[in-house]
VMD Tcl script that draws the C-alpha trace (Angstrom):
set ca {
  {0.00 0.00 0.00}
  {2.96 2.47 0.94}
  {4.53 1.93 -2.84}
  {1.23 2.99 -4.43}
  {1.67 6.35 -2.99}
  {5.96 6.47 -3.37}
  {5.67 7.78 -7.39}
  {2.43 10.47 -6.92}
  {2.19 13.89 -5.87}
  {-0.78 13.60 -3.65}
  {-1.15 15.16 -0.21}
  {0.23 13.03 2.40}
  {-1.48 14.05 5.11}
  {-4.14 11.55 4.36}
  {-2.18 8.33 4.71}
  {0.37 9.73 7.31}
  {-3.65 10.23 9.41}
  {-4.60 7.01 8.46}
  {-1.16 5.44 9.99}
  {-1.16 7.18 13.05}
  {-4.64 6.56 12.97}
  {-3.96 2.52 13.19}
  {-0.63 3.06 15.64}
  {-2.43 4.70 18.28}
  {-5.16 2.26 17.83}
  {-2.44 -0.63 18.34}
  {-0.52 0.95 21.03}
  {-4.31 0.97 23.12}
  {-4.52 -2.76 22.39}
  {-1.10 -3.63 23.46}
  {-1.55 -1.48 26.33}
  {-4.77 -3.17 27.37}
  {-3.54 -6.75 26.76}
  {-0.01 -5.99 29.41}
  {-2.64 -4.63 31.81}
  {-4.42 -7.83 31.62}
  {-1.32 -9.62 32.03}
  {-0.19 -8.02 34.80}
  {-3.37 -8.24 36.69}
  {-3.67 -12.14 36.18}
  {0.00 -12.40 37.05}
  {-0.55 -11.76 41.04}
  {-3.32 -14.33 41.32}
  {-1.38 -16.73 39.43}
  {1.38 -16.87 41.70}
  {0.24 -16.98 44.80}
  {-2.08 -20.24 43.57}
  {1.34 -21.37 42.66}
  {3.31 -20.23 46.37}
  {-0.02 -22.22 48.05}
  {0.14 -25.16 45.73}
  {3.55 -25.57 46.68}
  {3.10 -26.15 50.36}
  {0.21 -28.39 49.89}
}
mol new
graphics top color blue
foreach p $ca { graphics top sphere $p radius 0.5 }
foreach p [lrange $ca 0 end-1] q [lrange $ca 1 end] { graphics top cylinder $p $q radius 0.2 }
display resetview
């Protein structure tokens, strides 16, 4: 998609909005999924540290 736009003389502001566009909305996503992560992460050790004296 990039090359289509390399050899014309159109304005770039529209695909340079459009990728910044889809970065931000990827950056949310990744943001979202570490919170996740890091929110499970607690409860899964300490099942593990009480498993481990049983």
């Amino acid at each position: 998609m990039l090359s289509g736009f390399a050899g014309t003389e159109t304005d770039d502001v529209l695909p340079t909005g459009l990728l910044i566009a889809v970065a931000v909305q990827v950056g949310q996503f990744l943001a979202r999924r570490r919170a996740e992560d890091l929110a499970r992460e607690p409860a899964g050790a300490r099942a593990d540290f009480t498993a481990f004296g049983d």
